[in-house]
C-alpha positions in Angstrom: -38.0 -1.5 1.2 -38.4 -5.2 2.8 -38.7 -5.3 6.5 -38.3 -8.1 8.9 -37.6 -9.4 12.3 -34.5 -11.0 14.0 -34.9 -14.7 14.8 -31.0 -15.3 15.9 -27.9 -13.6 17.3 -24.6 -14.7 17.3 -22.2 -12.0 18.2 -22.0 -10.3 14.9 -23.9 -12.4 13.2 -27.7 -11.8 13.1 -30.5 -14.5 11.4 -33.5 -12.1 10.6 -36.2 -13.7 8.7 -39.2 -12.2 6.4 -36.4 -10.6 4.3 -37.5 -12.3 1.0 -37.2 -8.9 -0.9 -34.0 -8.0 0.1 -31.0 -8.8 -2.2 -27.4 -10.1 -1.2 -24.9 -7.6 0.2 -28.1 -4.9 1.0 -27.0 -2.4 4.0 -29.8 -3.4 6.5 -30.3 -1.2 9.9 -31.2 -3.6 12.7 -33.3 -3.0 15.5 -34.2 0.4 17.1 -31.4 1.7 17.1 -30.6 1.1 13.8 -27.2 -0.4 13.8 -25.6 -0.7 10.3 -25.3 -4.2 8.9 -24.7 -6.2 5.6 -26.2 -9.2 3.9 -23.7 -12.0 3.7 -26.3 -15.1 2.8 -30.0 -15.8 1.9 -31.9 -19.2 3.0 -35.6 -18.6 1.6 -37.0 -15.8 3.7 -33.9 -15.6 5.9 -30.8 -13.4 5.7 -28.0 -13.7 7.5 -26.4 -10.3 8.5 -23.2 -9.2 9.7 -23.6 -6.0 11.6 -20.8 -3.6 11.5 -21.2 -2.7 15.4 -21.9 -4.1 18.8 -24.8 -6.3 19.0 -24.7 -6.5 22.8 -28.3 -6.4 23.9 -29.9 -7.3 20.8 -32.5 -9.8 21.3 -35.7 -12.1 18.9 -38.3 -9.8 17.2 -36.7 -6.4 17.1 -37.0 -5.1 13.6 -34.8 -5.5 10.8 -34.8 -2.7 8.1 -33.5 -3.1 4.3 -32.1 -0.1 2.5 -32.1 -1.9 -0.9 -28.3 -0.6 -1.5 -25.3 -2.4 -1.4 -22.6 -0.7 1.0 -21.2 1.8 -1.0 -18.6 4.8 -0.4 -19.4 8.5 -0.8 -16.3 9.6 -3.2 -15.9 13.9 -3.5 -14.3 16.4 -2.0 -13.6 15.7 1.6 -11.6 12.6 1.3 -7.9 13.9 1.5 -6.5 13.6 5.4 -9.7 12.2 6.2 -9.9 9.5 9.1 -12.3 6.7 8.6 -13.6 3.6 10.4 -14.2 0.5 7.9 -17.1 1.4 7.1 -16.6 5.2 5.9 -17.9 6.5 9.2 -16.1 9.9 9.9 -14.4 9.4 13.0 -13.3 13.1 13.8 -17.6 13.5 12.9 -18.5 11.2 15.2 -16.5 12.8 18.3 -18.2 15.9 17.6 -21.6 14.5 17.3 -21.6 12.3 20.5 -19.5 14.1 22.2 -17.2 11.2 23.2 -14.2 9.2 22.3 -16.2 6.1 22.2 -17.9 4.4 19.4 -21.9 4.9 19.8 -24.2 2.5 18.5 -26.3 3.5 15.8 -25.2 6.9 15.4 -25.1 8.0 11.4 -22.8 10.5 10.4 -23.0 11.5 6.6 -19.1 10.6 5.0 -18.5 13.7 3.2 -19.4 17.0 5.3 -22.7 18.2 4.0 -22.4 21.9 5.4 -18.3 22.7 3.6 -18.2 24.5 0.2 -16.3 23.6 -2.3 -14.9 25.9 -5.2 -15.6 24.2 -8.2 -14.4 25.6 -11.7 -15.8 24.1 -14.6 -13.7 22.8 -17.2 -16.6 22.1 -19.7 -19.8 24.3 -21.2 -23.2 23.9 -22.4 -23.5 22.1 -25.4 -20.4 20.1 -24.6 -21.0 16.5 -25.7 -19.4 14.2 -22.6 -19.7 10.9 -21.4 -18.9 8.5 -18.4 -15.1 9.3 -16.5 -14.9 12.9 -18.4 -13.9 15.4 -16.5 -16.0 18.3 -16.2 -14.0 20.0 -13.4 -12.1 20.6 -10.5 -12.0 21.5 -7.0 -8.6 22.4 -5.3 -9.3 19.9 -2.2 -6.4 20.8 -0.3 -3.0 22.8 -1.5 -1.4 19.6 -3.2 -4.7 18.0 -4.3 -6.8 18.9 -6.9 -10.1 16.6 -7.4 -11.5 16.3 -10.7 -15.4 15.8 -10.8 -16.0 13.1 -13.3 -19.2 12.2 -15.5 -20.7 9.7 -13.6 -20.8 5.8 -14.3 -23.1 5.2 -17.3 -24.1 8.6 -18.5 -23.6 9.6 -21.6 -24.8 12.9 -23.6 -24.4 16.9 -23.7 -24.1 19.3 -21.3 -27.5 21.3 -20.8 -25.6 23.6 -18.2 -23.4 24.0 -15.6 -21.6 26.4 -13.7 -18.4 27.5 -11.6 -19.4 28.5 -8.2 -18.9 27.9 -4.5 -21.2 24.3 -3.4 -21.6 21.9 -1.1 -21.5 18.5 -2.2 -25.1 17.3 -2.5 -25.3 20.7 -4.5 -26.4 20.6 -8.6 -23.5 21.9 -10.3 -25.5 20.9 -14.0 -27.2 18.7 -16.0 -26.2 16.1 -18.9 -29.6 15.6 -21.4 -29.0 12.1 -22.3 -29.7 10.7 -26.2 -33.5 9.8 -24.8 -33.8 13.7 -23.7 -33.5 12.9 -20.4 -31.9 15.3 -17.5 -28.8 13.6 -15.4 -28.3 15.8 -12.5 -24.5 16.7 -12.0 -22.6 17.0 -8.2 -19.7 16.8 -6.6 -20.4 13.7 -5.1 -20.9 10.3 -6.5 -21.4 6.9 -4.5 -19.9 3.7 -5.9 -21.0 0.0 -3.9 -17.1 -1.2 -2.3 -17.3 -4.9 -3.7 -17.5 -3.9 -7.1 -14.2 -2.3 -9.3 -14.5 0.7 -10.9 -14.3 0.5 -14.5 -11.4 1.3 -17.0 -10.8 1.0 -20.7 -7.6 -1.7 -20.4 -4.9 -2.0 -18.1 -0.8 -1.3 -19.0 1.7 -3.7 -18.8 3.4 -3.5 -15.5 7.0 -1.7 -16.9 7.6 0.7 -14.9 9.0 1.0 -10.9 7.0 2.6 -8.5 10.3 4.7 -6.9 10.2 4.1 -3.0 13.9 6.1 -2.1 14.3 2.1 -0.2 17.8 1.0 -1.3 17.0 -2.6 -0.9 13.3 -2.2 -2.9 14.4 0.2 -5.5 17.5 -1.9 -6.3 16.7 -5.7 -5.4 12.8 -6.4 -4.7 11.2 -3.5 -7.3 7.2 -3.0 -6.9 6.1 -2.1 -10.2 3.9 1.4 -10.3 0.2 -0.6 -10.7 2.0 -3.7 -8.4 0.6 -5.5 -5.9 3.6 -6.7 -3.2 2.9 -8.2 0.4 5.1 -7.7 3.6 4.8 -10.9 5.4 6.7 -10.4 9.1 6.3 -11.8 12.7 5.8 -9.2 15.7 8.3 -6.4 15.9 10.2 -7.4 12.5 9.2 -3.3 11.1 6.0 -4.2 8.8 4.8 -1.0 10.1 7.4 0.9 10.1 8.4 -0.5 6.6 4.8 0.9 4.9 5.5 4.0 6.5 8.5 4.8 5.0 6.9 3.7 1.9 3.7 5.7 2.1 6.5 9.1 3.3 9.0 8.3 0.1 7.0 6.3 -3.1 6.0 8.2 -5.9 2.7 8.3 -5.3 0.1 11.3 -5.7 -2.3 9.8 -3.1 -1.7 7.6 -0.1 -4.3 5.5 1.4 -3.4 3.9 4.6 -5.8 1.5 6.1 -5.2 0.2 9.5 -7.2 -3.2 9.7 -8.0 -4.9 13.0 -4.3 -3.5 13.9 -3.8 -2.6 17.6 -4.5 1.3 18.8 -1.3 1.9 19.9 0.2 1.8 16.4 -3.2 3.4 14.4 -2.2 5.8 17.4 1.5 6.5 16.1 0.1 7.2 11.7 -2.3 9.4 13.0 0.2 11.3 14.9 2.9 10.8 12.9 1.1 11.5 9.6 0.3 15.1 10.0 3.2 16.2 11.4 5.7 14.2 9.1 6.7 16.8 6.2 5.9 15.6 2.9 9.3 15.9 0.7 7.5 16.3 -2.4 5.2 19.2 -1.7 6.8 20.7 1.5 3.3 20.3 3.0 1.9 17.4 5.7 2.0 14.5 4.5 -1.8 14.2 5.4 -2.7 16.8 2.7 -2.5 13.7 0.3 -3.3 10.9 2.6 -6.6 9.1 3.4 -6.8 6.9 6.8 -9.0 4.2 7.7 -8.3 3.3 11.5 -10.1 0.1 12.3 -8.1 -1.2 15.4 -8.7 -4.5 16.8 -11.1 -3.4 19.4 -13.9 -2.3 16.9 -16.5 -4.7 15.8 -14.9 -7.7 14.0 -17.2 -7.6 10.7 -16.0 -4.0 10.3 -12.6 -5.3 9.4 -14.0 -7.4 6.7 -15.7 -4.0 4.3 -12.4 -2.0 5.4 -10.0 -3.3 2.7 -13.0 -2.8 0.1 -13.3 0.5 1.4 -10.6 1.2 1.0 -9.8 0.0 -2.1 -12.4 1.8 -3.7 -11.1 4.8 -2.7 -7.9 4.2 -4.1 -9.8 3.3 -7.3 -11.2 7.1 -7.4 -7.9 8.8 -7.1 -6.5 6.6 -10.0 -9.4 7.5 -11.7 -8.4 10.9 -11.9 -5.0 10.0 -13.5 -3.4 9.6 -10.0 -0.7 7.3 -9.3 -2.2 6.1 -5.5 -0.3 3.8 -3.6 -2.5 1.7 -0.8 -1.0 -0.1 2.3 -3.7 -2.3 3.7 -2.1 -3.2 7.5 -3.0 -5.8 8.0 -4.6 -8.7 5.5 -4.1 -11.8 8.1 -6.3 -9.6 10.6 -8.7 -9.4 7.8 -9.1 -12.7 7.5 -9.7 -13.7 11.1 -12.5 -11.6 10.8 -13.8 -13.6 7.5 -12.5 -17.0 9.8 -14.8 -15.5 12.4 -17.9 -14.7 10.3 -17.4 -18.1 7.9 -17.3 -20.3 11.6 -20.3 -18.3 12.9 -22.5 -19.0 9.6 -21.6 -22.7 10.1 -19.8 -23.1 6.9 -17.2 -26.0 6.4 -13.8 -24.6 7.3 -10.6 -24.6 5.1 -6.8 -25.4 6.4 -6.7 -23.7 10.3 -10.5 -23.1 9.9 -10.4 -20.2 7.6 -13.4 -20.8 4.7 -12.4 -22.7 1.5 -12.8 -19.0 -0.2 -9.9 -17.1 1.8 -7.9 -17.5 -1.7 -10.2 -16.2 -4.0 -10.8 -13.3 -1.7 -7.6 -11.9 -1.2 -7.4 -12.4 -5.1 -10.4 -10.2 -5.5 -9.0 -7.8 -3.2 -5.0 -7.7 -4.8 -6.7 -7.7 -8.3 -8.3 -4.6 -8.4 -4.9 -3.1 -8.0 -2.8 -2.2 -11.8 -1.9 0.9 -13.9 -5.0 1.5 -16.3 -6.3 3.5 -18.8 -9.3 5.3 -17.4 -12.8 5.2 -18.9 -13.7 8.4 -21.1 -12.4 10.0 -23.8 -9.6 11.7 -22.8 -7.9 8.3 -21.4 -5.8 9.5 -18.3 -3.5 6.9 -17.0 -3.3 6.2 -13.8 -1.6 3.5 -11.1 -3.0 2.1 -8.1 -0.3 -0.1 -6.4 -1.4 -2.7 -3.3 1.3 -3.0 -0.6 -0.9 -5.3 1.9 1.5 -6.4 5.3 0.6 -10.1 6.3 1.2 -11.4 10.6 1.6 -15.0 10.0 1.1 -16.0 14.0 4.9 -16.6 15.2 6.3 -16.0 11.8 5.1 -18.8 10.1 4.0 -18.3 6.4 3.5 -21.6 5.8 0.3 -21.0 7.7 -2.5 -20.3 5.1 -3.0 -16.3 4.4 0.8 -16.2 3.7 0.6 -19.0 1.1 -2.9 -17.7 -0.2 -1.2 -14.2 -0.3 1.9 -15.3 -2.5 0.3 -17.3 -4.7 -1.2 -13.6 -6.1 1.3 -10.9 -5.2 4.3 -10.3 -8.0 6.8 -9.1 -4.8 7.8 -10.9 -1.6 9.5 -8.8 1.0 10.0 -11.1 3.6 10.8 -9.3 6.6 13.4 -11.1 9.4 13.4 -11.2 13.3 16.6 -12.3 13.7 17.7 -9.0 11.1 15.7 -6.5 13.4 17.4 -8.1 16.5 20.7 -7.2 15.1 19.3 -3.4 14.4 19.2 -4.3 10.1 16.4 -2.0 8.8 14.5 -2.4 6.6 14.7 -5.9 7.8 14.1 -7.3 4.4 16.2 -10.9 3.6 17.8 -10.7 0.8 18.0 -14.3 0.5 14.2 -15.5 0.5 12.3 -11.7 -0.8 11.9 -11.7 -4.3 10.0 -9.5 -7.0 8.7 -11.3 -10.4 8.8 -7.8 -12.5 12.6 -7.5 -12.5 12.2 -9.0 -16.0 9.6 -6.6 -17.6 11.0 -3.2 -15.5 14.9 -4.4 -16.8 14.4 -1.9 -19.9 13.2 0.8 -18.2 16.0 0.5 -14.8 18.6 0.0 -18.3 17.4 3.6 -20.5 16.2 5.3 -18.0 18.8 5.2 -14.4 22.0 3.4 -16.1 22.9 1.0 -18.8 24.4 -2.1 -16.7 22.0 -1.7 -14.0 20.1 -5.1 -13.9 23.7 -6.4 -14.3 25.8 -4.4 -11.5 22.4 -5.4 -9.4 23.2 -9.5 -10.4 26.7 -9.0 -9.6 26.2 -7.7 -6.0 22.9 -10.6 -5.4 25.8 -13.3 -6.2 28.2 -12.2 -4.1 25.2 -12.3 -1.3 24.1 -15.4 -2.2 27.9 -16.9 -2.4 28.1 -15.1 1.0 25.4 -17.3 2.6 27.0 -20.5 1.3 30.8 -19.6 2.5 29.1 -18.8 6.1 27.9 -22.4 6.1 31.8 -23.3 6.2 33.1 -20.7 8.2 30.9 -21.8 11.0 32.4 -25.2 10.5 35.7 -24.9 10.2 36.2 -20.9 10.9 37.5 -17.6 9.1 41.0 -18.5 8.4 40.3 -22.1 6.1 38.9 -19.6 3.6 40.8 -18.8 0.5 42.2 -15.0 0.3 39.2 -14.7 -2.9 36.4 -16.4 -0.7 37.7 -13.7 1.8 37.2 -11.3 -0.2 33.7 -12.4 -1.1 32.8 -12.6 3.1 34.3 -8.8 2.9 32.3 -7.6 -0.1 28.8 -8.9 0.9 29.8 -7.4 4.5 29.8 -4.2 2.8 26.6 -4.8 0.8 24.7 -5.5 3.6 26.4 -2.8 6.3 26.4 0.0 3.1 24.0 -0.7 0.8 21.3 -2.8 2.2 21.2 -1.2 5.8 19.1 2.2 5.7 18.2 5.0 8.4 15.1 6.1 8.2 15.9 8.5 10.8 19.1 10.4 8.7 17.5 13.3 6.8 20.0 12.3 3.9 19.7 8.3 4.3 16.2 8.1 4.7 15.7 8.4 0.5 18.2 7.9 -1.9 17.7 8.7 -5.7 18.0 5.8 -8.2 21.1 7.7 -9.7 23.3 7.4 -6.1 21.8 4.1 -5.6 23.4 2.6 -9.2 26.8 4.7 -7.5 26.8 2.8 -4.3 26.2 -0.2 -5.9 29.0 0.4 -8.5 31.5 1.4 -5.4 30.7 -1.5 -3.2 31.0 -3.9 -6.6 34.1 -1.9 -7.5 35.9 -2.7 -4.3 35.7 -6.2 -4.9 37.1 -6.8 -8.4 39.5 -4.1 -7.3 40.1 -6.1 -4.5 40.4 -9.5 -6.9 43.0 -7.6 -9.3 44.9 -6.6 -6.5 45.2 -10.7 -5.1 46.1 -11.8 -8.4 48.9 -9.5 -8.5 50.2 -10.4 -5.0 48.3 -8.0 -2.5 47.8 -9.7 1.2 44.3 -9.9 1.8 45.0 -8.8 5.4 45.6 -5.3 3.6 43.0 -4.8 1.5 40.2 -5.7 4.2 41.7 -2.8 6.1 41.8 -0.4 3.1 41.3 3.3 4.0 38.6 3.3 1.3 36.6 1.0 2.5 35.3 3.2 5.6 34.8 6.3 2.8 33.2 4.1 0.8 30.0 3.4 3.7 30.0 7.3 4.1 28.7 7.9 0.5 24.8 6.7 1.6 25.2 10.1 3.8 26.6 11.9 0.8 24.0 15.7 -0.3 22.2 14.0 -3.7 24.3 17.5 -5.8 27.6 16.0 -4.4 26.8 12.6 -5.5 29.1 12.9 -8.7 31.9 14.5 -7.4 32.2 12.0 -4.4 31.8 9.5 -6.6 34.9 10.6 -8.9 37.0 11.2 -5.4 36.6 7.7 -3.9 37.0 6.2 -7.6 40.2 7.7 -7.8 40.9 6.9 -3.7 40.4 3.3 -4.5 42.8 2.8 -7.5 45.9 4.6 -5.8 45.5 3.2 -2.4 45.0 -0.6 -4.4 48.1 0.3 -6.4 50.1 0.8 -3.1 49.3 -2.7 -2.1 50.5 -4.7 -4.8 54.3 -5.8 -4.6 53.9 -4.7 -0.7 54.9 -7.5 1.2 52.7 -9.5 3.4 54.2 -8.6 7.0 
């Protein structure tokens, strides 16, 4: 264990030197009272340390203490609805422990509670031959979660013993004798360092949605399950909101939210919002499958930086155990000041806007780790981690450098709109400049496994958007009425994609999911009206009477339709549509 003395603070960052022994990315303790800190760069002797916590008061020749471990997560029971700082500190822990509401310095609270049992139930015996990600049993961690216990990293052999029982999780629950005779002890506890991936056997083409219940994801902008999307949105545009919807409605086993450099007021509104918000899949809270890291913009700086790795690794845990996890890192551009901060401090030459030349590979790192994989051992589980990271270009600009960085790596654009949350549009998502580069490889599975012509009802109603946005361009010119009755009709249509389709209330207990199957129905409806609407013209219909069809306003009901009286809804506005149509050809324009 190296030892050595600081030399140089500068806010976070400490200079210590007589650290030649110590390795890059070690978890030092600094000073007396042992605050918690990482190696970011050697010079010779000296190491360069960015401490995860207040350095106020810190001064030349106080002590500086190597662990010889990188920082590394505790993964085991205890996890699930879990609130973390960014460095796995137990927040709820630390309250009890000091006392306070307040952040102590130096205080160390173990991540997993060392005191709870656990009921494990063994799923293998002695003699069992097992090797590294096999499971060898569970734990029922809360009533919708059950954790496996996996053969750690790297061992491989039989089972000497092992036993079902009630333990805690630094208990012995058996022993793998390895090929060289030797005894591997067995808990239900593992640690894994947060800058490294965890290990799989290969990972699965990305063909299949991750199913949100969002109208305008599910249908236009699809994540694929194993995806990695960003949510790039200036100040009050619904980023927030948007990932909370999404962490309430995907199909995902596991949610893990992590609140980075955010402000307290809205870490304040998940963490009330998540335990009381009833999860629609189990009928339980929604924090009986969630894990929360809340590191708000008034904690240390460098803490931001280890909070996506945190909890990332996490994430890769869960999927591990054949989860499908879906992680919303909010958000990735306050993660980055921090690195801006820490890259200016070590003096290094800054990038575009000062952040460091490696702000691109970073995020790359980060977005990478996400994907739907085969796990290691031999049973193979699959499992999905999918990365939904929000970006807050300053004054909605993402030409500025973490949006550009960020889209360069993420398959899925949801480009959220002031101007569409001004006019009360949620999810404010543009249909115009969001886009999603798996449309292509999930087109098979939307086609066999929702409807045949899906893709192709979804192009249809896009055009009719996009032709929208070019007849507005006239209309403000030259007004309404130097439009063609059919261009009409196109203004009228895309009015009902965006009022009826696109616009969703998360508020509605019916509206705030919808199934794929009455998705592919609205969008049939809303695409039916309009070549309804075109036969009808060609056949001498005024255009003044079929914008005020009956149908029309029946139509925009059907997102508030029960899901079991989707069909026969369906059928009755079908049917509504052609008779009151009918009626309007060979009626004279008044």
């Amino acid at each position: 264990m190296s030892t050595g003395r600081i030399k140089k603070v500068a806010g976070p960052l400490v200079i210590a030197e007589g650290m030649r022994d110590a390795n890059m990315y070690d978890v030092v303790r600094v000073s007396e009272q042992r605050l918690i800190g990482e190696i970011i760069e050697m010079h010779g002797d000296q190491a360069s340390i960015q401490v995860y916590e207040e350095t106020q008061g810190l001064g030349p020749g106080e002590p500086v203490e190597s662990t010889d471990v990188p920082l590394s997560v505790e993964l085991g029971p205890g996890l699930i609805s879990s609130i973390y700082d960014g460095i796995q500190r137990p927040l709820n822990k630390i309250m009890e422990a000091t006392n306070s509401n307040l952040l102590s310095r130096g205080v160390e609270v173990p991540a997993l509670d060392r005191d709870k049992k656990w009921d494990f139930v063994a799923t293998v015996k002695a003699g069992d031959e097992v090797e590294a990600g096999d499971i060898i049993g569970t734990v029922q961690e809360t009533p919708v979660v059950v954790q496996k216990i996996m053969v750690p990293y790297r061992v491989k052999g039989v089972i000497a013993d092992i036993a079902s029982g009630s333990y805690t999780v630094e208990d012995v629950i058996g022993h793998v004798k390895t090929e060289d005779g030797t005894l591997v002890e067995l808990k239900l506890m593992h640690k894994w360092p947060v800058r490294q991936g965890r290990p799989y056997q290969h990972k699965l083409p990305p063909d299949m949605p991750l199913v949100t219940g969002q109208r305008v994801v599910d249908a236009f902008f699809p994540i694929a399950k194993g995806g990695v999307a960003a949510i790039p949105g200036p100040f009050g545009s619904g980023k927030t909101v948007t990932q909370h919807q999404l962490a309430k409605w995907a199909e995902a086993d596991i949610v893990v939210y992590i609140g980075c450099g955010e402000r307290g007021n809205e870490m304040t509104d998940v963490l009330n919002e998540f335990p009381e918000l009833k999860d629609p899949r189990t009928g339980e809270s929604l924090m009986q499958r969630t894990v929360l890291i809340a590191n708000t913009s008034d904690m240390p700086v460098a803490a931001r930086e280890a909070s996506i790795y945190t909890g990332i690794t996490m994430a890769e845990y869960f999927r591990d155990m054949g989860y499908s996890v879906a992680l919303m890192a909010d958000s990735t551009s306050r993660w980055a000041e921090a690195l801006r901060e820490m890259s200016g401090r070590l003096e290094e030459m800054p990038g575009e806007e000062g952040y460091p030349a490696y702000l691109g590979s970073r995020l790359a790192q980060f977005y990478e780790r996400a994907g739907r994989v085969v796990s290691i051992g031999k049973e193979g589980r699959e499992g999905s981690l999918s990365a939904i990271g929000a970006v807050s270009p300053p004054g909605g600009d993402i030409s500025e450098p973490v949006s550009q960085a960020t889209l360069r790596i993420v398959k899925v654009f949801w480009a959220l709109d002031a101007s569409l949350a001004y006019q009360r549009h949620f999810p404010a998502i543009n249909w115009l400049t969001s886009y999603s580069l798996y449309l292509d490889d999930m087109e098979k599975w939307f086609n066999t496994n929702v409807e045949e012509d899906w893709m192709e009802t979804r192009r249809n109603l896009m055009i009719l958007l996009q032709e929208e946005a070019s007849l507005n361009e006239i209309v403000k010119m030259v007004g309404m009425d130097a439009l063609s009755p059919r261009d009409r009709l196109k203004m009228e249509a895309a009015r009902s994609i965006r009022e009826d389709f696109l616009h969703q209330n998360s508020f509605d207990e019916i509206d705030t999911y919808t199934s794929l199957k009455k998705q592919y129905d609205l969008m049939k409806l809303v695409y039916l009206f309009y070549e309804t609407g075109v036969d009808a013209l060609d056949k001498g219909a005024s255009i003044g009477d079929i914008v005020k069809a009956e149908v029309r306003e029946r139509i925009g009901r059907f997102k508030y339709t029960l899901e079991e009286n989707v069909d026969e809804e369906y059928a009755k506005i079908q049917e509504e549509l052609a008779r009151e149509f009918g009626g309007l050809i060979g009626k004279e324009d008044l």
